[in-house]
Every structure is written in C-alpha cells, then in structure tokens.
N, C-alpha and C positions, 0 to 999 in steps of 0.2 A: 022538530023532525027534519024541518028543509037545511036548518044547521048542519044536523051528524050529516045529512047525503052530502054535503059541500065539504062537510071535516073527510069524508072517506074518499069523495072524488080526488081531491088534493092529495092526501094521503095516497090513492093508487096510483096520481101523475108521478111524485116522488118517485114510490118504488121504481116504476116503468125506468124514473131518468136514473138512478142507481145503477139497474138492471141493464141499461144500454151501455151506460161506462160499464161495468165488469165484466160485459160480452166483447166490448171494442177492445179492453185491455186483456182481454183474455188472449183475442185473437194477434193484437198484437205482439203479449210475450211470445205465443206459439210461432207466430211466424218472421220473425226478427231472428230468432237461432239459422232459421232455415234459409233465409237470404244472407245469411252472414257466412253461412256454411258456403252456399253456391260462387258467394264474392270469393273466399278464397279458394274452392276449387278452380273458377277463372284463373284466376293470377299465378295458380301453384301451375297449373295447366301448360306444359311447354316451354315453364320458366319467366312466363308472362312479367313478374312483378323484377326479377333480375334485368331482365332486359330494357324493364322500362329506366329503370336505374342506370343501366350502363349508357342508355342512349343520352341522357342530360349526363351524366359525367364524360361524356366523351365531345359534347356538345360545349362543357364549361374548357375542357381541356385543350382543345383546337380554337377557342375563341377570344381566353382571358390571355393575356400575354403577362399580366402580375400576379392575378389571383388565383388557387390552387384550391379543387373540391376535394376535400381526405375521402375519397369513397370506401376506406380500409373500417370507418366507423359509420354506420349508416343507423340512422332510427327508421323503422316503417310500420306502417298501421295503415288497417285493411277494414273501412266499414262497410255494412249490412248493404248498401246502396252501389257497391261496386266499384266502390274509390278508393284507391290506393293514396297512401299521404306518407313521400318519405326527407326527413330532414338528415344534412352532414354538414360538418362545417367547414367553412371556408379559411385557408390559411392561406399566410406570404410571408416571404420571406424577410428577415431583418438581421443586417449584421453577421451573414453566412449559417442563420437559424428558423424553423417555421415556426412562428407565432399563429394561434386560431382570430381570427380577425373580426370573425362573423358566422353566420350562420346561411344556408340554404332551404329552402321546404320547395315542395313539389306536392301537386295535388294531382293523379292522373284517373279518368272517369273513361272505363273499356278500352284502357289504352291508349287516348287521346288524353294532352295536356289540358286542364281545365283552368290552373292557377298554379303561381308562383309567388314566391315572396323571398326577398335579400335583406337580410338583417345584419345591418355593418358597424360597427364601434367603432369608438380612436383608440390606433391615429390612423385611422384610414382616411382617407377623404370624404367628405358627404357626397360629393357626385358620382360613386361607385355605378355602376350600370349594367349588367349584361344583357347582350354579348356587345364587346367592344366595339366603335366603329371607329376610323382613322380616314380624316380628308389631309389634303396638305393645308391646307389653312391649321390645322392643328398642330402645325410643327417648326420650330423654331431652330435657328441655325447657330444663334450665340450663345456663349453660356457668361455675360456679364452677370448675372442675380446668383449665380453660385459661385460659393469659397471653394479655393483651390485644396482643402484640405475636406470639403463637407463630402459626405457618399452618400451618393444619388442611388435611383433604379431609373433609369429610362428605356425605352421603345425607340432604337435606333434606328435610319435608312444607311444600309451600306452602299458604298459606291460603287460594287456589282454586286454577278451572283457569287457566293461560295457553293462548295461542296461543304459536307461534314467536318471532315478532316479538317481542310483550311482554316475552320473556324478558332484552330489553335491560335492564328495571330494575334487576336484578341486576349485568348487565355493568358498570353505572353507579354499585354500589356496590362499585366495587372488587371482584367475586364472580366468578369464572373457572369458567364454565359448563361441565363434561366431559362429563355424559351426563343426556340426559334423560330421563325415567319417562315412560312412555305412558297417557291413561287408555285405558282394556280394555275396562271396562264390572265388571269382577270386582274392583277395588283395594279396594273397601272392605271389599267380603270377604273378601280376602286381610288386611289391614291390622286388622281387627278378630276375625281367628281366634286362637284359643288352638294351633294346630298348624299345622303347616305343610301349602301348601294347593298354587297356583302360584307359582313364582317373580314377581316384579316383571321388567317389558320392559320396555325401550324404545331409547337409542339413541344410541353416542358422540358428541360434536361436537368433540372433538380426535385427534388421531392418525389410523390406517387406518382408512378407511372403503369400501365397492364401491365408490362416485362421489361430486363434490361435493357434490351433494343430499343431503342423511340423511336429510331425512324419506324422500324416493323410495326410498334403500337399504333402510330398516327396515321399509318393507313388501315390498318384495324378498326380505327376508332371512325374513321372518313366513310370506311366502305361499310359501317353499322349504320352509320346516318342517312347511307344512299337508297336504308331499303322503308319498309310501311311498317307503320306509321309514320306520316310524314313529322317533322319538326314546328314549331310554331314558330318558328325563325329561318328564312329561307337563304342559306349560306353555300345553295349552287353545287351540293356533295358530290352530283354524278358526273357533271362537267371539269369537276376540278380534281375528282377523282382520278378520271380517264387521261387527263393530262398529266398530272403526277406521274400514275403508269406507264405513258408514253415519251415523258422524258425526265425519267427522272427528280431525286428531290434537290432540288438547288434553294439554299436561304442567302433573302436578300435584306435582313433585318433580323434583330432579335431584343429581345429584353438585357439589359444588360445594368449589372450592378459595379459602380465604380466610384472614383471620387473624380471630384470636378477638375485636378488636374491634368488625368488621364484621360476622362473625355474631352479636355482641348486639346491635349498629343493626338487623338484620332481624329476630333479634328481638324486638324493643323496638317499632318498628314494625310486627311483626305482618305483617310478608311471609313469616315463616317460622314453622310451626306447630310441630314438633319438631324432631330429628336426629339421627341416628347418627353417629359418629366412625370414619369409616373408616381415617384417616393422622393421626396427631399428627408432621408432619414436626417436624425436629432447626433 
C-alpha cells in the first residue's frame, strides 16, 4: 500500500512538472507574437529603424576615407526584445571598380547602439577599424617602398586648403579623387595629437552617395549625426558642424588613387605634404 501512495505521489509530481512547462510555454508562444508585434510598431513608428540605418551610414561615410557602406542593399531583422539587427556590405574600390570587401552588422536596443561587428576579407588589410583615426606619426613623407609604375590609394595632406573646384589639379595629374577631408575647424588638433582625439570627416566623391551633390549630402549626413540619439563615437558633429556653416567647405586632404610616379610629381611639386598608404593595390 505505502508502494502505490509513493507510485502516485511521483506520478502527480510529474504531471504538475509537465503541466508547468505547457503553461510557461503556452504563455510564452502567446506572448512572444505580441512583443514582436510591439518591437516593430516601435521602429515602424516615425521611421525609427530607417533612421537608425541612416545614422551609422552617414557615420561610416564622414569617417572611412577607403571604405564605402552600400546602404542601397541593407538586410534587417527586428526581434521580440526590441532590437533591430541590420547588416550591408562594405566596398572599396579597385582599379576604377567597387569590390564588396566585407561586411557590416549593427545591433541597435530602443534606439541606442548595443553592438557592432566588421567582418573583412583579402585583400583588405587585417587592421581595418572604424571610424578611422589619423596622428601625424602615421604619416610618411617618402615614397622609397613604392614602384613608380605600382597604383597606390592613399590619405593625402595637401599643402593648403582647396575649394571643390580646385580639386581638379589633382584630376589633371592623373590622381582619382575618392574622398574628401573636410576642414572642421579641429584638424590641426586632431593631426598634431599624440592620441587619438576625433575622427577625420568628410566625404565620398565615387560610389553611393544620398544625392548627386556631396557637398549637400555631407552636410546632411553631419547635421543627422548632431541630433538624439547620440552616436557611440564622439566625432564633435555640432561644433564642426557650425563651422562648416560658418565658413564654408574647404578640403585639405583626400583619398586619392594613383600610381607611385604621380604621387612623387605631387610631391616633388609640393601639392602634397605627407600620406598614408591606405592600398598597395597588386
């Protein structure tokens, strides 16, 4: 007799713990539709999940001076928890062509960045990073380690400011203009720090752009960055903004794709004050 009572007590602990999972999972399918629902009325809400996208593309676009986010191809996924997760790839240019390089993801929780990840292949280099930083210790003035026939991409300093237009002299030496550096009002600061301070802006002239204009888009893309949600990268938007607006966009550097004989004509001629080596293309 004292058997069956311990066979049946057993027996009804079972049931009970069955009967709790089928209630927790019950409650859970029901309410997992219903937070999934709420996460994307959030984000449909005012355009919420567009903008969180434009905000890190406009943030990759003012910052990479090589590498280029296709936002024209975007993946996005929206879970139950209120996290948007959206991946595009990264391209650069090679040989007057865009190659996909890599890839982006973005993970953002109400709007605030939670997580990133840069997933980059060869031949890119393994120290890929964003957003770019530039001291002058990182810049070198000779071009002994390059063949006068190989084609580079570098991050030049010009030896002033240009306007837009001007920037033809370079077109005219053979020199394929990709992006150009904005002055801020802060570059020399940035440029002459021992640590790193803001990133360097400024602003494609090949590949995806918002509109034909660039200069119009890069203030577009500045004055997106100035507003809330703040950025998890503090790159100074309102201050550099307001200067831009107050005198204009003058570039005092840009990316620039050439071959090694051409950039010792600039610098030889002293259009060009240093450079970095962004691409020793093949």
């Amino acid at each position: 007799m004292l058997m069956d009572t311990q066979k049946m007590i057993l027996q009804a602990k079972q049931r009970a713990k069955w009967n709790t999972i089928i209630i927790l999972l019950t409650i859970i399918l029901s309410v997992t539709p219903i937070f999934y629902t709420l996460s994307v009325t959030y984000y449909a809400t005012n355009d919420r999940a567009n903008e969180a996208i434009a905000r890190t593309t406009a943030l990759y676009a003012l910052t990479d001076p090589a590498i280029k986010m296709d936002s024209t191809f975007v993946k996005t996924k929206i879970s139950p928890l209120f996290n948007l997760t959206f991946e595009a790839a990264l391209q650069e240019q090679y040989a007057g062509e865009n190659y996909t390089v890599g890839s982006y993801e973005a993970t953002y929780g109400f709007m605030q960045k939670t997580s990133e990840q840069i997933d980059m292949r060869a031949p890119t280099p393994t120290d890929e990073k964003f957003p770019k930083y530039f001291t002058n210790t990182d810049f070198q003035h000779g071009t002994k380690t390059i063949q006068p026939d190989q084609q580079v991409t570098v991050f030049a300093l010009f030896d002033k400011n240009y306007t837009v237009n001007e920037l033809d002299i370079f077109l005219r030496r053979n020199a394929l203009v990709m992006w150009n550096a904005v002055n801020t009002g802060v570059e020399k600061q940035i440029l002459t720090s021992t640590k790193e301070t803001y990133p360097l802006i400024g602003y494609p002239t090949t590949g995806v752009v918002m509109e034909r204009n660039t200069e119009s888009a890069f203030l577009k893309q500045l004055e997106l960055l100035t507003e809330l949600p703040t950025q998890p990268y503090d790159i100074g938007a309102k201050k550099r903004l307001a200067y831009v607006k107050k005198y204009g966009i003058s570039i005092y550097g840009a990316t620039l794709s050439l071959s090694g004989e051409t950039l010792n004509q600039l610098l030889d001629d002293h259009l060009i004050r240093n450079f970095v080596i962004l691409r020793e293309e093949l």
